[in-house]
C-alpha positions as CSV (number, residue, x, y, z in Angstrom):
1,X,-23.3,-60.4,-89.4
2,X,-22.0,-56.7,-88.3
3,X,-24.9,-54.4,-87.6
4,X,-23.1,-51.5,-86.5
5,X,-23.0,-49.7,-89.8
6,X,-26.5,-50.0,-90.3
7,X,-28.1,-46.2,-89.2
8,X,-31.5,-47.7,-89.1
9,X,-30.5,-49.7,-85.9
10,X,-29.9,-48.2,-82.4
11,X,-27.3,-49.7,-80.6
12,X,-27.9,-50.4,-76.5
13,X,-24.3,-50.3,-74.7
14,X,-23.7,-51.6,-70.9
15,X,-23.0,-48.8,-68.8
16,X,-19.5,-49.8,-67.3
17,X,-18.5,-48.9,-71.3
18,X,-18.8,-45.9,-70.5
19,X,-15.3,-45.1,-68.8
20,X,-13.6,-46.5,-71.4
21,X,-15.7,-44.5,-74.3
22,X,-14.5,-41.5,-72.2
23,X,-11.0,-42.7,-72.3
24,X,-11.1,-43.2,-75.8
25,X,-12.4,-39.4,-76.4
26,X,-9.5,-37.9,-74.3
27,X,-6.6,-40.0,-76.1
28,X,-8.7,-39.1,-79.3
29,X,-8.3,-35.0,-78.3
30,X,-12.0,-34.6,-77.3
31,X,-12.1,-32.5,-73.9
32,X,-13.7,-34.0,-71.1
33,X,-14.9,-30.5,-70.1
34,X,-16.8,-29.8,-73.3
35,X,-18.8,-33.3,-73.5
36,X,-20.0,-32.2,-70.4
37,X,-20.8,-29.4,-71.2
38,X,-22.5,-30.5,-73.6
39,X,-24.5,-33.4,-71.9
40,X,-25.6,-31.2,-69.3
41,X,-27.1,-28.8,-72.1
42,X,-28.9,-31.6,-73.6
43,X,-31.0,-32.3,-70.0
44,X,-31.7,-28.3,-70.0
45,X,-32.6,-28.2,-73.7
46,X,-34.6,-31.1,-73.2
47,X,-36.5,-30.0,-70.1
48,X,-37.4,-26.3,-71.6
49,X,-38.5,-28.0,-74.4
50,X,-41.1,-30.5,-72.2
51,X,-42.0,-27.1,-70.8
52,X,-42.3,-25.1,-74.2
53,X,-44.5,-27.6,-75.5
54,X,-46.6,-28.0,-72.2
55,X,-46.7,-32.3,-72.8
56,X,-45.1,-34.6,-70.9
57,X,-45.5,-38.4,-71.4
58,X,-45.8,-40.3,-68.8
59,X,-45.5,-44.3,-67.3
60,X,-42.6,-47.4,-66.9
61,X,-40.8,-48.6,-70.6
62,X,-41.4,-47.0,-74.1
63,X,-42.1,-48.4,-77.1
64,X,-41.4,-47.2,-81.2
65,X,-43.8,-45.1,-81.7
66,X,-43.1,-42.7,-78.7
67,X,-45.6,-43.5,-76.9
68,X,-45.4,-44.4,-73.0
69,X,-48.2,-44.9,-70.3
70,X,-50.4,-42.1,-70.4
71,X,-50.0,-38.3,-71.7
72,X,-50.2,-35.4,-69.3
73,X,-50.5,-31.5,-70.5
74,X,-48.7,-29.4,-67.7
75,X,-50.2,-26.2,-66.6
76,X,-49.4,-23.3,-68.9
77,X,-47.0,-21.7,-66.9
78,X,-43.6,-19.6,-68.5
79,X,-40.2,-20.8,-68.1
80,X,-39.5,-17.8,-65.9
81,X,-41.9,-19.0,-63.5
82,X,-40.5,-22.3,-63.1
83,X,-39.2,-24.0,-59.9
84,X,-36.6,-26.9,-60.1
85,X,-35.2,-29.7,-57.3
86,X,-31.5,-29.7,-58.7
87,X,-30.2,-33.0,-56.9
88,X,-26.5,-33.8,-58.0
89,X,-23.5,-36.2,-56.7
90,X,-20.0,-35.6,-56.5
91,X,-19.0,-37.3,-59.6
92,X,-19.5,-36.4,-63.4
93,X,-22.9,-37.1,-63.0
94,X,-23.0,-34.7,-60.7
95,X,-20.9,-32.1,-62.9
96,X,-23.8,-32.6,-65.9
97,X,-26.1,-31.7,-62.7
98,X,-24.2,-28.5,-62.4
99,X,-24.2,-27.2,-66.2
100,X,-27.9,-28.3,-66.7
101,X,-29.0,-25.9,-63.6
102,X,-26.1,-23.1,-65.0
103,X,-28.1,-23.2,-67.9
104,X,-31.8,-23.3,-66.4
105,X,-30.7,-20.6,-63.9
106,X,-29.6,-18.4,-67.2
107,X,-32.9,-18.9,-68.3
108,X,-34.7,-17.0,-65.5
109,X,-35.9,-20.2,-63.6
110,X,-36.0,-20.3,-59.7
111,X,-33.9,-23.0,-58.8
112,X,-32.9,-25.4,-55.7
113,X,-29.5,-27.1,-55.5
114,X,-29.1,-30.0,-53.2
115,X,-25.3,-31.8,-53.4
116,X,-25.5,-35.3,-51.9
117,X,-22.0,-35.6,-50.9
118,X,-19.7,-32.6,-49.0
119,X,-18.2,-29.8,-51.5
120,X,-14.5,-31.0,-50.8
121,X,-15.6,-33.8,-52.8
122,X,-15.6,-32.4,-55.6
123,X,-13.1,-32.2,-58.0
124,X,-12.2,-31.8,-61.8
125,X,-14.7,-30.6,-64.5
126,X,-17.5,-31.6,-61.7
127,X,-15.8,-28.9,-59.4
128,X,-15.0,-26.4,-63.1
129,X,-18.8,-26.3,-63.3
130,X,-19.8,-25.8,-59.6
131,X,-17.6,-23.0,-59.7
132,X,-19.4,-21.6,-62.8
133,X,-22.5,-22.0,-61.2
134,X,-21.5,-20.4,-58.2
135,X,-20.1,-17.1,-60.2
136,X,-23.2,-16.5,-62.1
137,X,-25.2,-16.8,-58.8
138,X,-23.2,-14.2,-56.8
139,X,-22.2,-11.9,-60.1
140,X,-25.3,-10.4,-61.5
141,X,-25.4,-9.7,-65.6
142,X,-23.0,-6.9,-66.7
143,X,-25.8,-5.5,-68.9
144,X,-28.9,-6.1,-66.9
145,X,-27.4,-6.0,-63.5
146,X,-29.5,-8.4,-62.5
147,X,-29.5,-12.7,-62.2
148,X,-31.5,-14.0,-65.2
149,X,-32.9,-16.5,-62.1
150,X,-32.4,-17.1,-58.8
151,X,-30.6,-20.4,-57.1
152,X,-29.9,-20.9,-53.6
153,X,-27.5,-24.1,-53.1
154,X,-27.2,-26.6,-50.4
155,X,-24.8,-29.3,-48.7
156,X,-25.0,-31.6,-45.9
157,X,-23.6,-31.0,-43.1
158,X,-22.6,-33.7,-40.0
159,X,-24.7,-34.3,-37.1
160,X,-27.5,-31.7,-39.3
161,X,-29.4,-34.6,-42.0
162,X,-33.0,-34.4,-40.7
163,X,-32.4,-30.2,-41.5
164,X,-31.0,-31.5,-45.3
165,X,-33.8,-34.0,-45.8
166,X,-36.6,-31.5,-44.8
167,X,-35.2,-28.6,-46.5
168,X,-35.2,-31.0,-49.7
169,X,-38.7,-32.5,-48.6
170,X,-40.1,-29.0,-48.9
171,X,-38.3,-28.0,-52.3
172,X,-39.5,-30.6,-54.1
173,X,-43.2,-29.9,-52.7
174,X,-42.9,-26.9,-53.9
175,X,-41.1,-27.7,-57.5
176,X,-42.9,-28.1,-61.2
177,X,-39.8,-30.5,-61.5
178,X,-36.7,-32.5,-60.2
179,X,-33.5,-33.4,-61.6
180,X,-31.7,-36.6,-61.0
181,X,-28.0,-36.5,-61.4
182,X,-27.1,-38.1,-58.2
183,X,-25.4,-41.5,-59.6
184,X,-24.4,-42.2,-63.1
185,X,-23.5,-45.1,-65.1
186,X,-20.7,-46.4,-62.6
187,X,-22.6,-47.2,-59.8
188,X,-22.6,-51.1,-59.8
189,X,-22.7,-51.5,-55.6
190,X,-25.7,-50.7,-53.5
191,X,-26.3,-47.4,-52.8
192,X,-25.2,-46.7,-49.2
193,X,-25.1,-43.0,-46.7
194,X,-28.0,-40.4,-47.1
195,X,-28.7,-41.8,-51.2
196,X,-31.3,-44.1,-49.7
197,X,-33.1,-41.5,-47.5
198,X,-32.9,-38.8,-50.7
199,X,-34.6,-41.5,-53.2
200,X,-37.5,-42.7,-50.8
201,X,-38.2,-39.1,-50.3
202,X,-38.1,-38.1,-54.2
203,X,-40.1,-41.1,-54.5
204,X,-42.5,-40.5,-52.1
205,X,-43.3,-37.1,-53.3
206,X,-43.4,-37.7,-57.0
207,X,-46.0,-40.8,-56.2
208,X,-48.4,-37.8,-54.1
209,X,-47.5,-35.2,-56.7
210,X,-48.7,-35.9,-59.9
211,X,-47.5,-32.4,-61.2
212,X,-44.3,-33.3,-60.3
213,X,-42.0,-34.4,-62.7
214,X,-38.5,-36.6,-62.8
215,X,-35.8,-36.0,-65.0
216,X,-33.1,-38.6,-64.8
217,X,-29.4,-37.6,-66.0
218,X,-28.2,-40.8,-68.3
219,X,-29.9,-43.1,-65.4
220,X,-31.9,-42.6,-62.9
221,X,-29.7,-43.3,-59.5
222,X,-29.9,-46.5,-58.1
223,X,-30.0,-48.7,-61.3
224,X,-27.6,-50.6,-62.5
225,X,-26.7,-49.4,-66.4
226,X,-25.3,-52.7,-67.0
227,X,-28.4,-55.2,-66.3
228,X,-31.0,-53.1,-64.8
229,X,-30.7,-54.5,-61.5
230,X,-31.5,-52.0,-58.6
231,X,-28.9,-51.3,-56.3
232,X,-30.7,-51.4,-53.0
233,X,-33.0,-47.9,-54.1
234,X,-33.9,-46.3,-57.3
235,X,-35.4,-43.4,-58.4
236,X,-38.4,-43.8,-60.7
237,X,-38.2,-41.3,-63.5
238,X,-40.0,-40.0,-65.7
239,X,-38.0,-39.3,-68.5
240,X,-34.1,-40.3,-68.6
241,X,-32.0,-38.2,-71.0
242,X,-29.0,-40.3,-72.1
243,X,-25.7,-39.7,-74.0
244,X,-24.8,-41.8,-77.0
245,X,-26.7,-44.9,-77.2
246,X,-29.2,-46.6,-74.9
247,X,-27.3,-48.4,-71.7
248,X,-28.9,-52.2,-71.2
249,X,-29.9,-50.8,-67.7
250,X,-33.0,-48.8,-69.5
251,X,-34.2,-51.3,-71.2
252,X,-34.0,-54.4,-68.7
253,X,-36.4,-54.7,-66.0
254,X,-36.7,-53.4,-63.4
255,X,-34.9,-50.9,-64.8
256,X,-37.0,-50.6,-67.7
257,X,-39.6,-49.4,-65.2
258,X,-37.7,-47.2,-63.5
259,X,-36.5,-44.7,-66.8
260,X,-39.7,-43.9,-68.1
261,X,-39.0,-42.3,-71.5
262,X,-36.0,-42.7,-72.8
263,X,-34.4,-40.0,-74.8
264,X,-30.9,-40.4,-76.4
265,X,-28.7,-37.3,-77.4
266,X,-25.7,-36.4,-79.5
267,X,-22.8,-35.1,-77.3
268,X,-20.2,-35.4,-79.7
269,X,-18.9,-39.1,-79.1
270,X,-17.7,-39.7,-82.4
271,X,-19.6,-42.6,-83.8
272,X,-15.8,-44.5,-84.9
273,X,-15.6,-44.9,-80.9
274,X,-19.2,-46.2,-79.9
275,X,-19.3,-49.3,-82.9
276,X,-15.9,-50.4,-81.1
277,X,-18.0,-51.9,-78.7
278,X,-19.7,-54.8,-78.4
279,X,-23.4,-54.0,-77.4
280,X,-27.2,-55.1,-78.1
281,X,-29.2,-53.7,-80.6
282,X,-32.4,-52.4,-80.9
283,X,-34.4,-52.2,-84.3
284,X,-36.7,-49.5,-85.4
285,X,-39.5,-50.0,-87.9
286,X,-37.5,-49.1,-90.5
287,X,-35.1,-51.6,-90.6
288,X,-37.7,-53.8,-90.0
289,X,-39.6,-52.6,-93.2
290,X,-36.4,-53.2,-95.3
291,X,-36.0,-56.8,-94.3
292,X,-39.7,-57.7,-95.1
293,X,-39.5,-59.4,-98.8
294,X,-41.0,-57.5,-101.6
295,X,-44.1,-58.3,-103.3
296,X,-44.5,-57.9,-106.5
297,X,-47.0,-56.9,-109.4
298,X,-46.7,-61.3,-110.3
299,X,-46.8,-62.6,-106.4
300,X,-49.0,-65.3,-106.1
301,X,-49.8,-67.3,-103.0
302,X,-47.2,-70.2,-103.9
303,X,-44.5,-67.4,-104.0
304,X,-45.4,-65.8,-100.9
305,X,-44.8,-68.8,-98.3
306,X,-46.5,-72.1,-97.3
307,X,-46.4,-72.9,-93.4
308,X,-47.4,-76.1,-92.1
309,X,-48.3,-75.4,-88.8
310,X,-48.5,-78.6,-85.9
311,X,-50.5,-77.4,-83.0
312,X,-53.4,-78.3,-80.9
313,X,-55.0,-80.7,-78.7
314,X,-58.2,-81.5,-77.1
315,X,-58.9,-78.1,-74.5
316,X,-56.5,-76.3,-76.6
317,X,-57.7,-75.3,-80.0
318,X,-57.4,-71.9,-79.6
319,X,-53.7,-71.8,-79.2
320,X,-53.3,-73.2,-82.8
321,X,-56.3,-71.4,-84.5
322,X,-54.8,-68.3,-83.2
323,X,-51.2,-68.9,-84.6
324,X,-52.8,-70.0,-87.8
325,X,-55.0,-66.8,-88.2
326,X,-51.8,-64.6,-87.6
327,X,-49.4,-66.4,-90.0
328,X,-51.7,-65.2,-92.6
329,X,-52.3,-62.0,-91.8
330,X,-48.5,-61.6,-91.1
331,X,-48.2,-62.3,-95.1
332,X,-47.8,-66.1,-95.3
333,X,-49.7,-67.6,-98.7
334,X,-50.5,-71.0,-97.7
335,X,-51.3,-71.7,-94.1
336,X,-52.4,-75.9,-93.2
337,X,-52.9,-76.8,-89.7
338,X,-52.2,-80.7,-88.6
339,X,-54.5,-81.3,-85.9
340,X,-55.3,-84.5,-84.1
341,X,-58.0,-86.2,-86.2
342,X,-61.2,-85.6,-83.6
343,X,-60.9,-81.8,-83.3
344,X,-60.7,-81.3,-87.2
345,X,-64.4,-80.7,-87.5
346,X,-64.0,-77.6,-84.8
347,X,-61.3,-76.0,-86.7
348,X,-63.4,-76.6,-89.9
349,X,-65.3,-74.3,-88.3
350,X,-63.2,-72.1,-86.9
351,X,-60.6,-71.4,-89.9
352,X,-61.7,-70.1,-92.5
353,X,-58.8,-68.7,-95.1
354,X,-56.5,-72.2,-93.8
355,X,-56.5,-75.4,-94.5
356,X,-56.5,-78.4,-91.9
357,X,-54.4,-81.8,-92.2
358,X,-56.2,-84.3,-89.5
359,X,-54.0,-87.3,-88.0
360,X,-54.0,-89.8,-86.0
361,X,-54.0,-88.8,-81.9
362,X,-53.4,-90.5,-78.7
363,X,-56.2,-91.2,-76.5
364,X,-55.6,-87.6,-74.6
365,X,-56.6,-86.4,-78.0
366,X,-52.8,-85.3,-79.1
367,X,-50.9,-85.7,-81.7
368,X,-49.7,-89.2,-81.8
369,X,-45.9,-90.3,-82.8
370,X,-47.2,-92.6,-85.3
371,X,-48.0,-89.6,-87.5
372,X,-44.7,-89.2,-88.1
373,X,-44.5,-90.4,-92.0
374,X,-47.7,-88.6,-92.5
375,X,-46.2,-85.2,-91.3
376,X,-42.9,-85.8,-93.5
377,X,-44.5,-86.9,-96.3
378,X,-46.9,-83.6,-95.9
379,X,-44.0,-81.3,-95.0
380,X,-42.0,-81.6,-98.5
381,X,-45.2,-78.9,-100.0
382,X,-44.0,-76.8,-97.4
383,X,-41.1,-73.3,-96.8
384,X,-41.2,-73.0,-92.7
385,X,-43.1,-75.2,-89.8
386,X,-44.2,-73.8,-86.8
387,X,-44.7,-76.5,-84.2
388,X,-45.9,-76.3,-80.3
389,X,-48.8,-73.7,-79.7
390,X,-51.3,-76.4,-77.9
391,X,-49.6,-79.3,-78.6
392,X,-50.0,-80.9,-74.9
393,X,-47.2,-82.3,-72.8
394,X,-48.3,-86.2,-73.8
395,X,-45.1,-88.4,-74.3
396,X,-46.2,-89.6,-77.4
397,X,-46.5,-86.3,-78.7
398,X,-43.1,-84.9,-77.2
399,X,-41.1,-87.8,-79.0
400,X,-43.0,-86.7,-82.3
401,X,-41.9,-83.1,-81.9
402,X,-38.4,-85.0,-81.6
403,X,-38.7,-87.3,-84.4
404,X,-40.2,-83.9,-86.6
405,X,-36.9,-82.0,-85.2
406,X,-34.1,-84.8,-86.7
407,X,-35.8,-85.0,-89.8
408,X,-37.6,-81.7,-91.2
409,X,-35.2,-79.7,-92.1
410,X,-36.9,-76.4,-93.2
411,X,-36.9,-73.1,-91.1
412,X,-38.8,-73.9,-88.2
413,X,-40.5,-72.0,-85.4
414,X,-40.3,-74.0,-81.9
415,X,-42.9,-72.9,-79.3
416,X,-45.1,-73.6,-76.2
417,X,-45.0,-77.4,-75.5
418,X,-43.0,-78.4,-78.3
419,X,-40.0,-76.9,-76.8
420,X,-40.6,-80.0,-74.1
421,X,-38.5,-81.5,-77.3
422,X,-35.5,-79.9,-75.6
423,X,-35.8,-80.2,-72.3
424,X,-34.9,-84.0,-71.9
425,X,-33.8,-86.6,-71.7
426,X,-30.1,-85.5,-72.3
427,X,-28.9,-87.6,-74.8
428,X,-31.0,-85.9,-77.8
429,X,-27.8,-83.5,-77.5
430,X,-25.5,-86.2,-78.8
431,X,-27.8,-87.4,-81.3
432,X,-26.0,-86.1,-84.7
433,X,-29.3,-85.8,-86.4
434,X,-30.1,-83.4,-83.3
435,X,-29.3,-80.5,-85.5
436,X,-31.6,-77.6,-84.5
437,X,-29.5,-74.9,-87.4
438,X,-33.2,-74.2,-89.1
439,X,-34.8,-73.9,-86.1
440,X,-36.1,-70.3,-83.8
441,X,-37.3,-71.2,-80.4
442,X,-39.3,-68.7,-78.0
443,X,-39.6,-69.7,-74.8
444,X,-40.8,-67.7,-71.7
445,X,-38.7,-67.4,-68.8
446,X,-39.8,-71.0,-67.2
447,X,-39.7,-72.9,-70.5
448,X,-36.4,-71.3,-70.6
449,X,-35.2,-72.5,-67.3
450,X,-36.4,-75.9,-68.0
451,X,-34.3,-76.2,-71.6
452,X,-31.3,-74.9,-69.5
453,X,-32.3,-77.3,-66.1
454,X,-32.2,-73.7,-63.8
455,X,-34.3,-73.3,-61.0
456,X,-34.6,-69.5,-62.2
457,X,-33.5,-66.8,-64.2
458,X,-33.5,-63.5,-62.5
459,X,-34.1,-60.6,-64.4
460,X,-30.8,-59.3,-65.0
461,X,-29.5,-63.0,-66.1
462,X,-32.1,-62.7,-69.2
463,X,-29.2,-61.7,-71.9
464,X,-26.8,-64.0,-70.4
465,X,-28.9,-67.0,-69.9
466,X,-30.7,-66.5,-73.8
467,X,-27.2,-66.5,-75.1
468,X,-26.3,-69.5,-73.1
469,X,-29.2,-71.4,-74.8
470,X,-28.8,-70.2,-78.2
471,X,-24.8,-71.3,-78.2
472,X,-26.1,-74.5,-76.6
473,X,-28.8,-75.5,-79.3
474,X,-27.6,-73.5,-82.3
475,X,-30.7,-71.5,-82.4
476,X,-32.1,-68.3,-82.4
477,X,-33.7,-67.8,-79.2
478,X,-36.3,-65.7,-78.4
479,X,-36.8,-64.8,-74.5
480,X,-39.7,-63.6,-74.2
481,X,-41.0,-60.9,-71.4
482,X,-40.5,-57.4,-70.5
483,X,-38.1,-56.2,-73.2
484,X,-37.9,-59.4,-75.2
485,X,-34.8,-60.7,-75.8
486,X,-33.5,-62.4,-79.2
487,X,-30.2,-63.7,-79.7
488,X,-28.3,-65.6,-82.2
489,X,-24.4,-66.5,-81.5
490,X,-22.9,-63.3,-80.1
491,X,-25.8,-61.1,-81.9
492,X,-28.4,-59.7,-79.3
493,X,-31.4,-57.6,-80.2
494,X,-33.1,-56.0,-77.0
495,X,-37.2,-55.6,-78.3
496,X,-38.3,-51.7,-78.2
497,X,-42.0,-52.6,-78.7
498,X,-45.3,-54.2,-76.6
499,X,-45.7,-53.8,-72.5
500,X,-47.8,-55.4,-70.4
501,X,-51.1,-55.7,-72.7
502,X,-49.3,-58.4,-73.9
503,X,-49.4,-60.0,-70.7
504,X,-52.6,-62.5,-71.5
505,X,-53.0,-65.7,-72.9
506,X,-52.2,-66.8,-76.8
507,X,-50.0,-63.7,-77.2
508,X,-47.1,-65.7,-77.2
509,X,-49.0,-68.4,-80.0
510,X,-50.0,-64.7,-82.6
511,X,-46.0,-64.3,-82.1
512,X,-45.2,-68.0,-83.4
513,X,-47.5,-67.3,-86.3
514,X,-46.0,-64.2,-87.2
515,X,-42.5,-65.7,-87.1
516,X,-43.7,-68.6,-88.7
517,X,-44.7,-66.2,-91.5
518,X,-41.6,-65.0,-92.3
519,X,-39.6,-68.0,-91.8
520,X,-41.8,-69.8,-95.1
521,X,-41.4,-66.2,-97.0
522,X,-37.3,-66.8,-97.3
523,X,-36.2,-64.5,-93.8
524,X,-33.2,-65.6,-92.3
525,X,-33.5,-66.6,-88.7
526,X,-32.3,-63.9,-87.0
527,X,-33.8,-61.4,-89.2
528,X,-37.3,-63.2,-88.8
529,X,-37.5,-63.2,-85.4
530,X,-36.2,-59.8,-85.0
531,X,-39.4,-58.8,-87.3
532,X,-42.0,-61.0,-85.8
533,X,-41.1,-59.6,-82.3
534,X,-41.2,-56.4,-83.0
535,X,-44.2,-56.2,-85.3
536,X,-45.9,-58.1,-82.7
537,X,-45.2,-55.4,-80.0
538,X,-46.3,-52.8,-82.2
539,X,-49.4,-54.4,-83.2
540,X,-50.4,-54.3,-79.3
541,X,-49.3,-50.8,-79.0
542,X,-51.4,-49.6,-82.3
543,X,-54.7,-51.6,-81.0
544,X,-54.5,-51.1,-77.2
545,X,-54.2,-47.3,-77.8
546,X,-58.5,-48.6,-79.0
547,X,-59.0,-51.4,-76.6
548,X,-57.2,-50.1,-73.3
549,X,-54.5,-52.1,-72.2
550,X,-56.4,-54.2,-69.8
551,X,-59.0,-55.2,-71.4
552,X,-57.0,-56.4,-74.7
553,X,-56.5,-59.9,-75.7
554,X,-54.5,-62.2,-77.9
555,X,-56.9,-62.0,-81.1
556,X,-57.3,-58.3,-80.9
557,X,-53.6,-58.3,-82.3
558,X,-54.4,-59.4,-85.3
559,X,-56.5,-56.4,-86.0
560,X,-53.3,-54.3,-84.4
561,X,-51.6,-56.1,-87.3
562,X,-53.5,-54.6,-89.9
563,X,-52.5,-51.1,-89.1
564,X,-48.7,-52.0,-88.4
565,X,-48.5,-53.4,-91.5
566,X,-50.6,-50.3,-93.0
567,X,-47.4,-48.6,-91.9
568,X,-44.6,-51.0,-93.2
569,X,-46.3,-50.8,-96.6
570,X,-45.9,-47.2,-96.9
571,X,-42.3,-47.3,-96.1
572,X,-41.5,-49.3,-98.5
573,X,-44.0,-49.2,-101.7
């Protein structure tokens, strides 16, 4: 499936692209000069219009509806009056450094220039621009006479650093804001020389000065634009303005955490040159609002989607009541529950718009493998299963999940202890009726490890191990965390929405009963989970905004799923 031509879709790029997308420009007649230019511009327009508008948003990740940690009104104060920390390296990231304080300076703002690397360093349009900003600091305006602002410009010198880090210590004590343009999106090595001493200090300071805030030029120095690794020290920002699309780095912890707001501008990449590459994508709620089927005037609740759901076991009820109640507010008709035949009376009780199916259990009050035929049998009424939230770890019940696997054949949602299906013993993989085509899985990070056999996935092996368990499975698989991942043969969606309200039990089972959902309304796979993930997200951005992030829990989503699909609705009716 090609998403690129879809404009409802961002697209997220690796950073080491980016030399190549450059190369591409210059062999396509686009100056190197003027898109720097032109990116530097779009960190100066950007930060007069922060200031202009006196609000800045504030905290680690963002999600779609702009929103990102808390909101903070600046001090009225007028551009004039401004002071900046301009902090640039000797590369191109540097050079955008230079044009965004040429324009800033031209605005009347009192400016600080601190270069982390010696002047003979510099070269090309880096050295073009420093050479601009150095004329229109010593040559006042022909007409006024005067310098619109004022900018006083500093370098390090050998044997002379603790004089550099102080005189920078004291600028940015003194500064409304600072501006990151030390590294760019080809730093992959840890950063070595004074770079460490300059970020602990810029850092430090923005940590004990609230007022103080951090703009990041494409990314903030120190991560890696390629998996969001950090590269021995990172600046935390709080805003990033980046050129093009999204670079995986922003959207990966840690580096997620370390860009704040993300902000992507136009500097005249032609759009011919960025679908050339392969990348993630990231959908928007839009896209997501198209792919949701239509109701119309005539649906009824046979022609909306049935889901069987099998789930639950003595001590864990919730987990399957939970992904019951959010398959039908996430749209699905019919919702039946097969429960182990002792706890059918407690979700008699606790159900009330679904229906249950009791069977017989094992004696740790599971599902037990000899319901098998029941299930089958049962499973013909249905369009989508969603199996696992609850479902224990018993053996009997594992080799059920299997048996349920080889035979059911409609699209099915995999969660929780029914993924304990995949794990082992190995040689369910040769078993030819071990075709999982119909089947979305989302594990966390340990469920995925123990699919995979891994010890552990570090953070910046989250794409590359999700892929490796999609192509080894056939399934889409859903990774989920910070930034969850989905992935379906060489397709990768990065999720945009949720943060760490999400971080508290049954989440994860209102997310199976959302994809569950769309999987019995007719969604493709991909498409389905791409959805469910997102509108999940959203649904704990809408009701945390009401319940605080802390203090939010898994079936206070399913109010949040109310107003998200309040907002779908008018998007597409």
């Amino acid at each position: 499936m090609d998403f690129n031509d879809n404009d409802n879709l961002k697209k997220i790029l690796k950073g080491s692209d980016t030399a190549e997308i450059d190369r591409e420009c210059m062999e396509s007649g686009i100056d190197s000069g003027w898109l720097m230019n032109n990116a530097g511009t779009c960190v100066s327009d950007f930060i007069l219009d922060c200031y202009r508008k006196k609000e800045f948003v504030f905290g680690s990740g963002q999600n779609a509806v702009g929103k990102t940690g808390r909101v903070k009104t600046c001090k009225s104060k007028s551009v004039l009056k401004l002071k900046g920390c301009i902090l640039c390296g000797t590369g191109n990231n540097g050079g955008d450094g230079f044009v965004c304080a040429l324009n800033l300076l031209k605005k009347g703002m009192d400016l600080t220039l601190f270069c982390s690397g010696f002047q003979e360093k510099l070269k090309g349009d880096s050295l073009f621009y420093y050479r601009k900003l150095l004329e229109i600091k010593e040559k006042p305006d022909p007409r006024t006479d005067k310098i619109p602002g004022s900018i006083k410009i500093f370098f390090p010198e050998n044997g002379n650093e603790k004089d550099y880090l102080a005189k920078l210590e004291n600028c940015l004590l003194e500064s409304d804001f600072a501006v990151d343009a030390l590294f760019g999106t080809g730093l992959h090595n840890d950063i070595r020389g004074r770079g460490p001493e300059i970020i602990d200090l810029v850092n430090r300071i923005r940590k004990s000065k609230k007022e103080l805030i951090v703009f990041a030029v494409d990314i903030p120095s120190g991560i890696d634009s390629d998996d969001g690794k950090i590269l021995g020290k990172a600046i935390k920002a709080d805003h990033t303005i980046t050129f093009g699309t999204k670079k995986t780095g922003h959207v990966i912890y840690p580096g997620s955490e370390y860009s704040g707001k993300v902000i992507v501008t136009d500097i005249g990449i032609p759009d011919s040159i960025l679908k050339k590459h392969d990348g993630c994508f990231e959908a928007t709620l839009k896209w997501v609002a198209e792919k949701l089927p239509d109701r119309g005037q005539y649906s009824y609740k046979h022609s909306v989607g049935k889901l069987l759901v099998i789930a639950g076991s003595r001590g864990f009820t919730g987990a399957a009541a939970m992904t019951c109640q959010a398959a039908i507010r996430a749209g699905a008709g019919i919702v039946t529950l097969v429960c182990p035949v002792e706890l059918n009376e407690i979700f008699e009780i606790k159900l009330t718009e679904e229906m249950t199916y009791p069977v017989e259990q094992t004696d740790a009050g599971s599902l037990h493998l000899n319901s098998f035929r029941e299930i089958l049998n049962e499973s013909k009424k249905y369009d989508g299963l969603a199996i696992g939230p609850g479902l224990s770890r018993n053996p009997s019940t594992v080799m059920l999940v299997r048996e349920i696997l080889k035979n059911i054949k409609i699209p099915t949602v995999l969660d929780a202890d029914g993924l304990r299906a995949l794990a082992a013993p190995l040689e369910i993989q040769e078993d030819a009726l071990f075709n999982l085509e119909n089947v979305i899985i989302t594990p966390h990070p340990g469920e995925l490890c123990s699919i995979l056999s891994k010890e552990k996935i570090n953070p910046e092996e989250r794409i590359a191990s999700n892929r490796e368990s999609s192509e080894k499975f056939g399934v889409v698989s859903v990774l989920k965390g910070s930034s969850t991942i989905i992935t379906y043969k060489k397709d990768t969606f990065i999720n945009p929405t949720g943060d760490f309200a999400l971080a508290t039990a049954g989440t994860g089972d209102i997310l199976t009963g959302i994809i569950g959902a769309f999987l019995c309304q007719g969604m493709d796979r991909l498409s389905a989970a791409v959805c469910g993930t997102y509108i999940h997200g959203l649904a704990s951005d809408f009701i945390s905004i009401c319940t605080g992030k802390t203090s939010m829990i898994a079936t206070d989503l399913l109010e949040g799923l109310k107003k998200v699909f309040l907002e779908i609705e008018k998007l597409k009716y």
